[in-house]
VEXDREN-2710 file (C-alpha; in Angstrom, 1 decimal):
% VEXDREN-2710
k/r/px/py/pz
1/UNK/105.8/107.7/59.2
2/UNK/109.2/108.1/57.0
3/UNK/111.5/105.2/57.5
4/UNK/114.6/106.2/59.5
5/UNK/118.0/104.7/58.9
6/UNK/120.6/104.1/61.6
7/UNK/118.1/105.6/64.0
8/UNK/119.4/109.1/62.5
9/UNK/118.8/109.0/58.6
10/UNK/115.2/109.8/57.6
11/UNK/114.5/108.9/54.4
12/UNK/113.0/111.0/51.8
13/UNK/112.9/109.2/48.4
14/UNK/114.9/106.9/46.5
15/UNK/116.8/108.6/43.8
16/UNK/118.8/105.8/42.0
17/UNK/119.7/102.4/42.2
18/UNK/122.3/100.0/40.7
19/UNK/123.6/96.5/40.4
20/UNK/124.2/96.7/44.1
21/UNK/122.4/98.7/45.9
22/UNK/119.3/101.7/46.2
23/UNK/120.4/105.5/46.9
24/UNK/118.3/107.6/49.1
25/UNK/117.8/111.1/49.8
26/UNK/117.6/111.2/53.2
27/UNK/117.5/114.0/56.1
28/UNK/120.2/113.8/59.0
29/UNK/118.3/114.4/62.1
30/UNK/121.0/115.5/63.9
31/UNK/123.1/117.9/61.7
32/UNK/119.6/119.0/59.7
33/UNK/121.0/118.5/56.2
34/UNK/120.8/116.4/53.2
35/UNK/122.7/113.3/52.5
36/UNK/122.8/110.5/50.0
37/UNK/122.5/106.9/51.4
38/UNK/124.0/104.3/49.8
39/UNK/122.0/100.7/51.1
40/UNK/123.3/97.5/49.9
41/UNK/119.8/95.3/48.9
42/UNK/119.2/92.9/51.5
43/UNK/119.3/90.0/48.8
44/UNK/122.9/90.8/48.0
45/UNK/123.8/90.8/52.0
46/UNK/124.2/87.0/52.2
47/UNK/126.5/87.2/49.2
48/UNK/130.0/87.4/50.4
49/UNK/131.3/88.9/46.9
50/UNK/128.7/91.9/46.8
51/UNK/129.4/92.2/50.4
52/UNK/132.9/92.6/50.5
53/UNK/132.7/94.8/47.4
54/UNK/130.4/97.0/49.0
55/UNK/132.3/97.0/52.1
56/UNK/135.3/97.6/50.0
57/UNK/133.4/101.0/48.7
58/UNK/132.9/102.0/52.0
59/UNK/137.4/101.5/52.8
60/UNK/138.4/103.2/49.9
61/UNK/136.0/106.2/49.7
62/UNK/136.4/107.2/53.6
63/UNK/139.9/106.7/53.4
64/UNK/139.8/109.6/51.0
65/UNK/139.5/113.5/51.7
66/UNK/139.3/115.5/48.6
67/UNK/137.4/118.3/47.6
68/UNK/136.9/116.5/44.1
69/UNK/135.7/112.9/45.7
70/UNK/132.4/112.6/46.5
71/UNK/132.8/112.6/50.6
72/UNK/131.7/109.1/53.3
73/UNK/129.7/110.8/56.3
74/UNK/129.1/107.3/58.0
75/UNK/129.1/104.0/57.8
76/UNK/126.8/101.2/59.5
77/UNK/124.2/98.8/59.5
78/UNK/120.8/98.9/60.4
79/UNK/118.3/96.3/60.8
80/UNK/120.6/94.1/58.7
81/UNK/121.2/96.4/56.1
82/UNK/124.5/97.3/55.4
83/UNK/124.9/101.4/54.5
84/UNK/126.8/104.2/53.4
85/UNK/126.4/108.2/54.3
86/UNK/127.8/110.6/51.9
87/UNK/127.2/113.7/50.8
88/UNK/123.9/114.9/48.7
89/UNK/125.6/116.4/45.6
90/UNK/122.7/118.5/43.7
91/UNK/124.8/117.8/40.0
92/UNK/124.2/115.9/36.8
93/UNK/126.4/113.4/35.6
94/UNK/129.3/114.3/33.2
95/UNK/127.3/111.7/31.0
96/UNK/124.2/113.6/31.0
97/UNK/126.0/116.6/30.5
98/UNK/127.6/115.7/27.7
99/UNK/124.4/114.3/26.2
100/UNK/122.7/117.4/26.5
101/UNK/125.6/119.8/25.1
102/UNK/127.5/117.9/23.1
103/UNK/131.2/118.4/22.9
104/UNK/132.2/121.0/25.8
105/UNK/134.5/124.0/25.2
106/UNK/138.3/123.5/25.1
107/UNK/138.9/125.3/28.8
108/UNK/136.1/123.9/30.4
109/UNK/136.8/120.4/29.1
110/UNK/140.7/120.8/30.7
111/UNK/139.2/122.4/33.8
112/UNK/137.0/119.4/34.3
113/UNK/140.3/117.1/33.7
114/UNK/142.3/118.9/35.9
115/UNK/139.9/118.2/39.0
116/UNK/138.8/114.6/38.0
117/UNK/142.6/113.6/36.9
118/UNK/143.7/115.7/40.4
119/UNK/141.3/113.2/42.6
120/UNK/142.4/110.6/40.7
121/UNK/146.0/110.8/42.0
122/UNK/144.3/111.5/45.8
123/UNK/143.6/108.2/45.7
124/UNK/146.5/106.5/44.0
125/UNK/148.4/108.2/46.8
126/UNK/146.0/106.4/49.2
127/UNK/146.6/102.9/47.5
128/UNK/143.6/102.6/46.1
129/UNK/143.2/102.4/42.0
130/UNK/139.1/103.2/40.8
131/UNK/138.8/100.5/37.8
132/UNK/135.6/101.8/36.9
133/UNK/136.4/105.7/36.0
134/UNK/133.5/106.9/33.5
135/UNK/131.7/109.6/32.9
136/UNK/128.7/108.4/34.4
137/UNK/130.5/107.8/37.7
138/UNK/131.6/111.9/37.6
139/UNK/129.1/114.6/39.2
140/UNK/129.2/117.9/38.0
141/UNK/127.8/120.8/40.3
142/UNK/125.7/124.0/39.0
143/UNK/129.2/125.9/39.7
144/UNK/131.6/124.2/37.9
145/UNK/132.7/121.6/40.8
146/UNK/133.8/117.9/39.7
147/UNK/132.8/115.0/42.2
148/UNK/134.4/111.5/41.4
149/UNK/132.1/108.7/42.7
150/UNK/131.3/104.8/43.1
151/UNK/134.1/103.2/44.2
152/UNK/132.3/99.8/44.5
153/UNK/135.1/98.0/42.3
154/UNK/138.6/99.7/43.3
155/UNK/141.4/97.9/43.9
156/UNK/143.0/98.8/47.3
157/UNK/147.0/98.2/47.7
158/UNK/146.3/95.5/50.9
159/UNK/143.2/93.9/50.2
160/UNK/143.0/90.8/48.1
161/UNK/141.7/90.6/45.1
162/UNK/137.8/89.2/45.1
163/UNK/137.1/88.8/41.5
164/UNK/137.7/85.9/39.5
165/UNK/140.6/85.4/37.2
166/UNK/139.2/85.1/34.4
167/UNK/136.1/87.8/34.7
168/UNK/136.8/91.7/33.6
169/UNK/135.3/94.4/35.5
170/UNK/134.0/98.4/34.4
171/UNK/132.8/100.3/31.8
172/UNK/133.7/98.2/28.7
173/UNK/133.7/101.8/26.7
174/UNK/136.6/103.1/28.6
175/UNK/138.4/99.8/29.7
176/UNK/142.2/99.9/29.6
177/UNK/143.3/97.3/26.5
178/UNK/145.3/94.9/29.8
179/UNK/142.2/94.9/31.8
180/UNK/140.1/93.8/28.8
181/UNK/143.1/90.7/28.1
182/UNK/142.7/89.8/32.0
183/UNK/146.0/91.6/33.3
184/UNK/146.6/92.9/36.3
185/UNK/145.3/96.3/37.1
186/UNK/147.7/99.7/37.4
187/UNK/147.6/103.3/38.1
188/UNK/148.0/103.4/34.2
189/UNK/144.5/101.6/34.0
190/UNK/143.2/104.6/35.7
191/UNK/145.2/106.9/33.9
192/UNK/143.9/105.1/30.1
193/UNK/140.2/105.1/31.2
194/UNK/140.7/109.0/32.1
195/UNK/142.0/109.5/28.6
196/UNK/138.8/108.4/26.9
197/UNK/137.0/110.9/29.4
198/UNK/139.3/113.8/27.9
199/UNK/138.5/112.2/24.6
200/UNK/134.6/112.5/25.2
201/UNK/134.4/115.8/26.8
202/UNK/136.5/117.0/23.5
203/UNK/134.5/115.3/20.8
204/UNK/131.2/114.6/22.8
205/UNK/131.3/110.8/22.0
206/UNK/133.4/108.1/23.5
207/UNK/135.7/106.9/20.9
208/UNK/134.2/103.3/19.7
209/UNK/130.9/101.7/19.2
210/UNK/129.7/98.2/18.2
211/UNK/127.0/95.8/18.1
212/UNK/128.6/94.1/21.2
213/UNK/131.1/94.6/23.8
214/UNK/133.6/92.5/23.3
215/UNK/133.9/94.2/19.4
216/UNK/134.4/97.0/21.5
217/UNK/137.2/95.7/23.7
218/UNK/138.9/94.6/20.6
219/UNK/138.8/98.1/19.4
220/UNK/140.5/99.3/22.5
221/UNK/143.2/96.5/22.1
222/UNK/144.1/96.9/18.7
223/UNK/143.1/100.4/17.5
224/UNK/145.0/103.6/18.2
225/UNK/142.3/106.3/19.8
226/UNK/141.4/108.2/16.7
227/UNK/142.8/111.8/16.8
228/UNK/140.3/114.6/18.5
229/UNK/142.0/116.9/15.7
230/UNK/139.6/115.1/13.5
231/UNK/136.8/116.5/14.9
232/UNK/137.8/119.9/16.0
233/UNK/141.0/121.2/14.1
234/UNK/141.0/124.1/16.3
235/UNK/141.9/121.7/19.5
236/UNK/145.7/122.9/20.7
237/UNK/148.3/120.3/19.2
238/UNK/149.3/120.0/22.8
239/UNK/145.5/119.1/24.2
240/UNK/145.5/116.5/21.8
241/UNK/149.1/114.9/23.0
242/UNK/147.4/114.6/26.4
243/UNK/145.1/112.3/25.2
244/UNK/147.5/110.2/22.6
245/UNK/149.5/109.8/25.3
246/UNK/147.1/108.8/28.1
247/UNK/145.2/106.3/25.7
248/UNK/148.3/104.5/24.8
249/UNK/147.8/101.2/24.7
250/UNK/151.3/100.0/26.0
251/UNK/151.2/100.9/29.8
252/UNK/154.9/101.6/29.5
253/UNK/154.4/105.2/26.8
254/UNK/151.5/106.4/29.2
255/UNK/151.6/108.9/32.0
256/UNK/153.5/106.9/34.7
257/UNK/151.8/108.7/37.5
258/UNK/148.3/110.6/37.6
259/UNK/150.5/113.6/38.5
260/UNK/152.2/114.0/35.4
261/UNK/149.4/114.4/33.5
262/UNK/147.7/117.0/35.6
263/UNK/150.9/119.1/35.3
264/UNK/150.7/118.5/31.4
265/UNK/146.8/119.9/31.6
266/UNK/148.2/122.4/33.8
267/UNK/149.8/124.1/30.7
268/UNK/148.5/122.7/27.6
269/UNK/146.6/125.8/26.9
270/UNK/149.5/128.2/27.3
271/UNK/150.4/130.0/24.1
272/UNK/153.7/128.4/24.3
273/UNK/152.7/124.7/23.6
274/UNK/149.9/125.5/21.6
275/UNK/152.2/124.5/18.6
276/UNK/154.2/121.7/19.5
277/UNK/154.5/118.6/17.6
278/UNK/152.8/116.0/17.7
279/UNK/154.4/113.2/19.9
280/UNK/155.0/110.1/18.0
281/UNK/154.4/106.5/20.5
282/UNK/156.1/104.3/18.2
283/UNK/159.1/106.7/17.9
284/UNK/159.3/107.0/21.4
285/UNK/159.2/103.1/21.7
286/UNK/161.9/102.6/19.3
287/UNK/164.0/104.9/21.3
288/UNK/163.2/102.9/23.7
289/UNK/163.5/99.4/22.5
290/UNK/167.4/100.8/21.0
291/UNK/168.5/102.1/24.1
292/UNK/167.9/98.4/26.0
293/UNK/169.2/96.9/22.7
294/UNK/172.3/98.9/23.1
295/UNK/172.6/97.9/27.1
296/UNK/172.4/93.9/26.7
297/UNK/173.6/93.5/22.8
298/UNK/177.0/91.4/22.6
299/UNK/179.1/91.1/19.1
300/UNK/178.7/87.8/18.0
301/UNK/181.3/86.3/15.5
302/UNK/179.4/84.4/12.5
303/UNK/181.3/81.9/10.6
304/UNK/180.8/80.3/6.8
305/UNK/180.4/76.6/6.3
306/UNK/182.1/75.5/3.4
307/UNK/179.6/72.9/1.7
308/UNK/182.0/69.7/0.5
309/UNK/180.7/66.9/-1.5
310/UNK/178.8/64.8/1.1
311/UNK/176.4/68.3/1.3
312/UNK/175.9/67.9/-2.3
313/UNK/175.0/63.7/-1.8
314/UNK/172.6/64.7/0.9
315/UNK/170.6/67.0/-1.2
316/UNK/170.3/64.8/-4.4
317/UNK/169.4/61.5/-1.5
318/UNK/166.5/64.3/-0.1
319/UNK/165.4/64.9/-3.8
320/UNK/165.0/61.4/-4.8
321/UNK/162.7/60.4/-1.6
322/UNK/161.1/63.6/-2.2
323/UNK/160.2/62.3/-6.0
324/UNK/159.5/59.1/-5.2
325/UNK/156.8/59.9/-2.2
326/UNK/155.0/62.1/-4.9
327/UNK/154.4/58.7/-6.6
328/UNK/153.2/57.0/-4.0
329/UNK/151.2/59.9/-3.6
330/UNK/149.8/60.3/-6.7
331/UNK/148.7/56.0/-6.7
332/UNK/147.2/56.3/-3.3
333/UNK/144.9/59.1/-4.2
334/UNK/143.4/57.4/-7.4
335/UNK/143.1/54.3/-5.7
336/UNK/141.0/55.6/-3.2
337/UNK/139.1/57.8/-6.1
338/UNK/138.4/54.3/-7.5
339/UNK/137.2/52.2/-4.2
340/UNK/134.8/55.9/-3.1
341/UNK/133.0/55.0/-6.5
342/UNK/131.5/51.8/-5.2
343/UNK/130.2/53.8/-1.7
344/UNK/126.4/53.8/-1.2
345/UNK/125.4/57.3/-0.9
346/UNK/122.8/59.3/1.0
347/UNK/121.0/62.3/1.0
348/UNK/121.9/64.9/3.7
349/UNK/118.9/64.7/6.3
350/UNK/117.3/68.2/6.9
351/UNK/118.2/69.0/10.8
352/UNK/117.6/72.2/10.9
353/UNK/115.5/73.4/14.3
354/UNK/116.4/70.0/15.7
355/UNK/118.7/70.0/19.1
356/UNK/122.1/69.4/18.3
357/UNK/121.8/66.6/20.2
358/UNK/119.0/65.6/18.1
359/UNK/120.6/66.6/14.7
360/UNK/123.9/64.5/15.9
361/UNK/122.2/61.9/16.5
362/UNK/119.8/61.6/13.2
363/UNK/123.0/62.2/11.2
364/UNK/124.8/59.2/12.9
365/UNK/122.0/56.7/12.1
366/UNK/122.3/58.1/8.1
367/UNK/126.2/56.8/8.5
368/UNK/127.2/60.4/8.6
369/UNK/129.9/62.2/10.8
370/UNK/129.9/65.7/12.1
371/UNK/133.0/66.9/12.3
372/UNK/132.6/70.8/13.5
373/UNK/130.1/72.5/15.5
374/UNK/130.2/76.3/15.1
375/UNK/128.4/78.8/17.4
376/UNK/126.7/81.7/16.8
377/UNK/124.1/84.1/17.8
378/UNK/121.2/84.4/15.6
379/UNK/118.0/86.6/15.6
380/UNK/115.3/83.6/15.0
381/UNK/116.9/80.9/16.9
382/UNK/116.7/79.7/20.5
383/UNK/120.1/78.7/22.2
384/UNK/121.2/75.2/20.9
385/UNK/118.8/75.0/17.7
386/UNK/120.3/73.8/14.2
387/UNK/120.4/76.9/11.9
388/UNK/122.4/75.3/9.0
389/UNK/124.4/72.5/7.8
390/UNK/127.0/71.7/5.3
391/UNK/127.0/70.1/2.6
392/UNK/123.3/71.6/2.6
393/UNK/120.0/69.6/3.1
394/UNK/119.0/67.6/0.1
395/UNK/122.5/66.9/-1.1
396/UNK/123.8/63.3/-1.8
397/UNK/127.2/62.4/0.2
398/UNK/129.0/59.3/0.3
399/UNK/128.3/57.4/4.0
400/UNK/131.0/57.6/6.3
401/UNK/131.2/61.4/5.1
402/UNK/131.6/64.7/7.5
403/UNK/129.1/67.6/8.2
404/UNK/129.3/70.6/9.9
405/UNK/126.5/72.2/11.8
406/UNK/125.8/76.2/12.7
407/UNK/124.1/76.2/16.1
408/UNK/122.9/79.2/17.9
409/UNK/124.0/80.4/20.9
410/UNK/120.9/82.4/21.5
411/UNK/118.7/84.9/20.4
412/UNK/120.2/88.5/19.4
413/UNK/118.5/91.0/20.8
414/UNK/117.7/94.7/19.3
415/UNK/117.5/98.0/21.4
416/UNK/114.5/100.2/20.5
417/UNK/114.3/104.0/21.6
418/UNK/112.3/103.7/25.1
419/UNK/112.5/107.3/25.5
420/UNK/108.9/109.1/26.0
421/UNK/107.7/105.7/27.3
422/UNK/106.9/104.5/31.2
423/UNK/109.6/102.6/33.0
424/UNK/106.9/100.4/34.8
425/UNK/106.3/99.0/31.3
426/UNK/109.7/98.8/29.6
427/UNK/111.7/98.0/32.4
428/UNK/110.0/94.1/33.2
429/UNK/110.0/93.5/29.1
430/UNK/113.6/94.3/29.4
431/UNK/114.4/92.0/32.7
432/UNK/112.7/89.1/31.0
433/UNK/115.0/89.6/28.3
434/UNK/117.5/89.6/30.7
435/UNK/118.9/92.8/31.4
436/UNK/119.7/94.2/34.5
437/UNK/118.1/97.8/34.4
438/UNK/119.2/100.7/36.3
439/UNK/117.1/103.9/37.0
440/UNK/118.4/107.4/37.8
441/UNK/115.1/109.5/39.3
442/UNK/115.4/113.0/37.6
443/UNK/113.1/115.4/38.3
444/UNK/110.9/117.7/35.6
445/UNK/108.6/119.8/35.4
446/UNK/108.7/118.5/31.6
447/UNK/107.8/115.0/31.7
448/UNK/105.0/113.3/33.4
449/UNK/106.0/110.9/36.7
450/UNK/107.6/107.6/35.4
451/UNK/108.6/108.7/31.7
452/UNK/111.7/107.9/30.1
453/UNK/114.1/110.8/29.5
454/UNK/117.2/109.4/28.4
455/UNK/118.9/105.5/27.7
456/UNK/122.3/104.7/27.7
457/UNK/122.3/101.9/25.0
458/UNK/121.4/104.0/21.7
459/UNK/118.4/102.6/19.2
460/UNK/119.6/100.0/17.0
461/UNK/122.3/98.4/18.9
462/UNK/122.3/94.6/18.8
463/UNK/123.1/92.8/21.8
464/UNK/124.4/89.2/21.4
465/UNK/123.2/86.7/23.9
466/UNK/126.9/86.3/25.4
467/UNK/127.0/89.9/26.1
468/UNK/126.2/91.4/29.8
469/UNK/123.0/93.4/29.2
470/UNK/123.4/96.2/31.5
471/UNK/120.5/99.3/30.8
472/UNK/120.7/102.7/32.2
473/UNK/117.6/105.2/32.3
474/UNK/117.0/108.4/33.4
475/UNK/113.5/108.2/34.7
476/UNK/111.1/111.6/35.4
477/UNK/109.9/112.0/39.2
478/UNK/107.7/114.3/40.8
479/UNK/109.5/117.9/41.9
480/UNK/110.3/117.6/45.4
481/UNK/112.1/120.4/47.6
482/UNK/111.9/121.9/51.1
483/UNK/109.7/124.8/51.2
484/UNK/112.2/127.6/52.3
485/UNK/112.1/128.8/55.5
486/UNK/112.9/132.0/54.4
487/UNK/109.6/132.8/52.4
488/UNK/108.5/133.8/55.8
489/UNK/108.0/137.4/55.6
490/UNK/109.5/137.8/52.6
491/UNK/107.5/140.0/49.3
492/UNK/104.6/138.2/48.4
493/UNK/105.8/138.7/44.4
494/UNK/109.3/137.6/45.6
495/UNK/108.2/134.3/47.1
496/UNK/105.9/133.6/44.4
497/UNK/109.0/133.7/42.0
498/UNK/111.1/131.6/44.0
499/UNK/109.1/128.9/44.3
500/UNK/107.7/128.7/41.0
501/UNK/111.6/128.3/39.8
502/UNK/111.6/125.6/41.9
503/UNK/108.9/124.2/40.3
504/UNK/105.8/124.4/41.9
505/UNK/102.2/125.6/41.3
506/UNK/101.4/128.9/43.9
507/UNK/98.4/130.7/44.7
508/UNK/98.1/133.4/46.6
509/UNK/95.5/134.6/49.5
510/UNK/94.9/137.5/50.8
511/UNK/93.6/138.0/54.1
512/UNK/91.3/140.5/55.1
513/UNK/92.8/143.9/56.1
514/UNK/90.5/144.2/58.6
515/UNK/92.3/141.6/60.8
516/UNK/95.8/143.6/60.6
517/UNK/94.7/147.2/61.9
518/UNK/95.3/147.9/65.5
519/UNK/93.1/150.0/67.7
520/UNK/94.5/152.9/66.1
521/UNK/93.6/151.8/62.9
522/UNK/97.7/151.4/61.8
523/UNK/98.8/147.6/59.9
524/UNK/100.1/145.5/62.9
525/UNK/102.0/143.4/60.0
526/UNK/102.9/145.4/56.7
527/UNK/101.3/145.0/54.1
528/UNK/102.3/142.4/51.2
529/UNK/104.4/140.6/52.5
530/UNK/104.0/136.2/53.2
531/UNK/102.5/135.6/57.0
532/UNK/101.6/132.2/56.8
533/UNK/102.0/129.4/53.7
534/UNK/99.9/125.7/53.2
535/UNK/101.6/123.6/53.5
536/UNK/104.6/125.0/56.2
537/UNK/107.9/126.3/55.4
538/UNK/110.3/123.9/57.0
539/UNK/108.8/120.6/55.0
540/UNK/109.2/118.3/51.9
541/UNK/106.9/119.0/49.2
542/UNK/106.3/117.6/46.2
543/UNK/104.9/118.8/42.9
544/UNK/102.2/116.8/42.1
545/UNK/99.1/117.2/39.7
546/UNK/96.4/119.5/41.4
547/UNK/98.4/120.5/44.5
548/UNK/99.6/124.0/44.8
549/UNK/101.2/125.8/47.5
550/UNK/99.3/128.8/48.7
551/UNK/100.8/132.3/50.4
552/UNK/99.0/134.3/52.1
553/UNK/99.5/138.2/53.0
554/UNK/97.8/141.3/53.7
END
C-alpha cells in the first residue's frame, strides 16, 4: 500500500532531494490533484538549525502569493516528520534550460527577468530577502511561466538570524561580493545575485569559474562582471546597463529596490533606449563622492613655518647618529660573520611524509628551528603530511638555524564526467570523498533507469579539501503518468498517439465483433473506438522494460 502523508498526501515517487530534505510527488486525496511534498529527513529533525531553517521555508513561502512563486498548499507534521505542500510544477530548471539551449534569445531572456525580478520584489515587500536566488532554484513551465523556489535560507525582517557569524550561505556563483566578506544581507543582495541570472540567460554561462570557490568569491569581490556585449554585440546598450548596474559591487550604485529594475526591463527593448550610453559606475560614484564632499568640506587656512637655525642644528645632530649607527652596524654584522664560522653544522634531516609533529620534533633534536608552517592542498598528500622543507633535504646549515615546512591540508580532489554512468555507483565513491550529492529524478524515454544525465560541477574541476563539496545530478527514472481518463471512448489511433507521446509502449486488441452486434445484427458500441484498457484509466503507470499498455476496441 502507498504511504500516505498527513493522512491526506499519498505518495507517488520521490523526485529530488537536497541538503535537507526528500521531494515527493504525491496525490491529494481530497482535492484529486498533484502536489510536491517537501519532508524534512527525520535525522535533521532533532537539529534545531535545519529545523528552524526548514520551518523558516515554510514562513516565508506561505506568507507569499504570487503567480511567479512557487505556491505552500499546507503545512504539518506527520508521524514526526515535519512537511511542506506546494504545488507540482511540471517545468525544468532555468539551469537545465540553459544547459540544453545555450544562451536564450534577447526577449525571452527579459521576459523571464521581468517575472523572476517581479516575484522577487513580492517578497521584499513581504520582509523576506531569498539569499540563495540561482538558476537552479527558478522553474520554468512548458508555456513560458517562471516559478521562484526554495526558500530554505531567506532572511525574514522579524526573525533572528540562525547562522553563524562567520559562515556564508548560497550559491557561491552568484553570491553578492558583502555576503561573500560576511556582511549583512540586503534587498541589494537579492538584486546582485539576480544580475548574474540576467547575465547567464544572456551569455549561457555564469560569469566566473575556478578550481575552488573561494577563487570564485574573490572574483565576485574584486572583478567588475565582464560585459555581455562581449559575447553578443547585438545585445541593446540598454540590456546590458541592466546588468552593469545590478552586478555592482558597491550596494550603494545598484538598483535600490527590486522595483526599479523591473521598470528598467520593462523598457530596455524599446527602440528608444536601444542606443543609450553606456552608464559609467565609477562616474556616478565620483558624482557622488563630490556632492558629500561639497556638503561637509570646510576652508582650512594653511600656514608656512619659517625654518631658523635650530631646524638646521637638528638635522645635521639626526645625520651624525644616523652615520654613526651605520658603523656600529657594519662591526656588529662582521663580528657575528666571524663567531657563525666556528658553528658546528648539520645536514637538514629529510622529513618529508613525516607528521608535522613528527618532522618538528626530529628537526629539534638536530638543533634546528622551524620557524613557518605553510599550508596547502596537495594531490598526493594526506592532511598534515610534510611535503617539503627549506633549506632542502641534504643541505648543511649551521645549528640553531630556521626551517620552513609545506604541510598539506589535504588531498585535492579532481571531478571526472559521471555522465552515462549509474548513480548507485558514483554517488557512494563520491560521499566517501566527501561530498554531499544531490539527485534530481528526470524522466526519459532516452536513458536507461538510474543513468546520469547531467552534473553540475564540470570535468576537470579541482576541488581543494577546504572547499564544501556540494554535487548535483540529474538522474534518469522510469516514465510515470496517470493513464488518462479520457482515452475512454476515444479513437483507437487517437489514444494510441497520446500515450505513446507520453512515453509508453501500447498494443492494441481487438475484440471479436461478434460480441458487439445486437439481436438485429446492428454494433451496440461503434466500432474503433477504446472500450476497455490494461491497466485502467484513472492509475499511475510506469514505463518499464516489457510492460505495455493494451487498448482494446471493436
Amino acid at each position: 500500500m502507498a504511504e500516505m502523508i498527513g493522512n491526506r498526501y499519498i505518495v507517488v515517487k520521490k523526485i529530488g532531494e537536497g541538503g535537507m530534505a526528500d521531494v515527493y510527488l504525491a496525490i491529494d486525496s481530497i482535492l484529486k490533484r498533484e502536489v510536491a511534498v517537501k519532508v524534512l529527513r527525520g535525522d535533521l529533525a532533532s537539529d534545531p538549525v535545519n529545523l528552524t531553517r526548514f520551518k523558516r521555508e515554510a514562513l516565508a513561502i506561505t506568507s507569499t502569493s504570487h503567480p511567479n512563486i512557487v505556491e505552500v498548499f499546507d503545512v504539518g507534521q506527520h508521524d514526526g516528520k515535519h512537511y511542506i505542500v506546494m504545488e507540482y510544477v511540471h517545468s525544468k530548471t532555468l539551469k537545465q534550460l540553459i544547459r540544453s539551449r545555450g544562451n536564450i534569445p534577447i526577449d525571452e531572456a527579459v521576459n523571464i527577468m521581468k517575472q523572476l525580478v517581479s516575484a522577487v520584489e513580492h517578497a521584499h515587500k513581504m520582509g523576506i530577502i531569498h539569499r540563495d536566488i540561482k538558476s537552479q532554484n527558478v522553474l520554468v513551465k512548458d508555456d513560458g511561466t517562471v516559478k521562484l523556489s526554495d526558500f530554505g535560507i531567506a532572511s525574514i525582517v522579524g526573525v533572528s538570524d540562525i547562522t553563524k557569524t562567520d559562515t556564508v550561505i548560497g550559491s557561491v556563483h552568484y553570491m553578492a561580493p558583502e555576503l561573500a566578506q560576511g556582511q549583512p544581507v540586503k534587498v541589494q543582495s537579492d538584486i546582485y545575485s539576480l544580475g548574474i541570472v540576467f547575465y547567464e540567460l544572456l551569455t549561457g554561462d555564469v560569469p566566473y569559474h575556478s578550481e575552488t570557490a573561494v577563487e570564485v568569491a574573490l572574483k565576485h569581490m574584486h572583478n567588475d562582471v565582464p560585459p555581455v556585449k562581449n559575447f553578443n554585440s547585438q545585445i541593446p546598450q540598454s540590456v546590458e546597463n541592466i546588468v552593469i548596474r545590478s552586478t555592482s559591487r558597491k550596494v550603494d550604485l545598484r538598483y535600490k529596490t527590486a522595483m526599479e529594475m523591473y521598470n528598467d526591463l520593462v523598457t530596455c527593448l524599446d527602440l528608444a533606449r536601444y542606443y543609450e550610453p553606456k552608464i559609467n559606475l565609477k562616474e556616478i560614484e565620483e558624482k557622488k563622492k563630490l556632492e558629500e564632499n561639497k556638503k561637509h568640506s570646510k576652508p582650512q587656512l594653511v600656514r608656512k613655518k619659517k625654518k631658523n637655525n635650530t631646524d638646521y642644528m637638528n638635522i645635521f645632530a639626526i645625520g651624525g647618529a644616523g652615520i654613526l649607527a651605520f658603523i656600529i652596524l657594519f662591526l656588529l654584522i662582521n663580528l657575528t660573520n666571524g663567531l657563525s664560522v666556528k658553528k658546528e653544522k648539520v645536514k637538514v634531516p629529510n622529513v618529508i611524509m613525516y607528521s608535522v609533529e613528527d618532522a618538528v620534533i626530529l628537526l629539534e633534536s638536530q638543533g634546528l628551528r622551524v620557524e613557518n608552517i605553510n599550508y596547502e592542498s596537495t594531490f598526493d598528500y594526506d592532511k598534515g603530511i610534510v611535503f617539503s622543507i627549506s633549506p632542502a633535504v641534504g643541505v648543511e646549515v649551521f645549528k640553531d638555524s630556521t626551517v620552513v615546512l609545506s604541510v598539506s591540508l589535504g588531498k585535492k580532489f579532481k571531478v571526472e564526467n559521471y555522465v552515462g554512468k549509474d548513480i548507485n555507483t558514483v554517488k557512494p565513491l563520491l560521499e566517501a570523498a566527501g561530498f554531499e550529492v544531490i539527485v534530481l529524478l528526470v524522466e526519459s524515454k532516452d536513458h536507461k533507469k538510474d543513468e546520469i544525465i547531467n552534473q553540475s560541477l564540470y570535468e576537470g574541476l579541482i576541488l581543494d579539501p577546504t572547499d564544501k563539496k556540494i554535487i548535483n545530478f540529474d538522474v534518469a527514472t522510469d516514465i510515470s503518468f496517470m493513464i488518462p481518463l479520457s482515452i475512454e471512448g476515444m479513437d483507437i489511433n487517437e489514444a494510441k498517439e497520446l500515450l505513446e507521446s507520453m512515453g509508453a509502449k501500447v498494443m492494441l486488441n481487438q475484440l471479436n465483433i461478434e460480441d458487439n452486434l445486437d439481436e438485429d445484427g446492428n454494433y451496440i458500441i461503434p466500432q474503433g473506438i477504446v472500450v476497455s484498457c490494461s491497466p485502467v484509466w484513472g492509475t499511475y503507470y510506469v514505463q518499464t522494460e516489457g510492460v505495455v499498455i493494451t487498448l482494446s476496441y471493436y
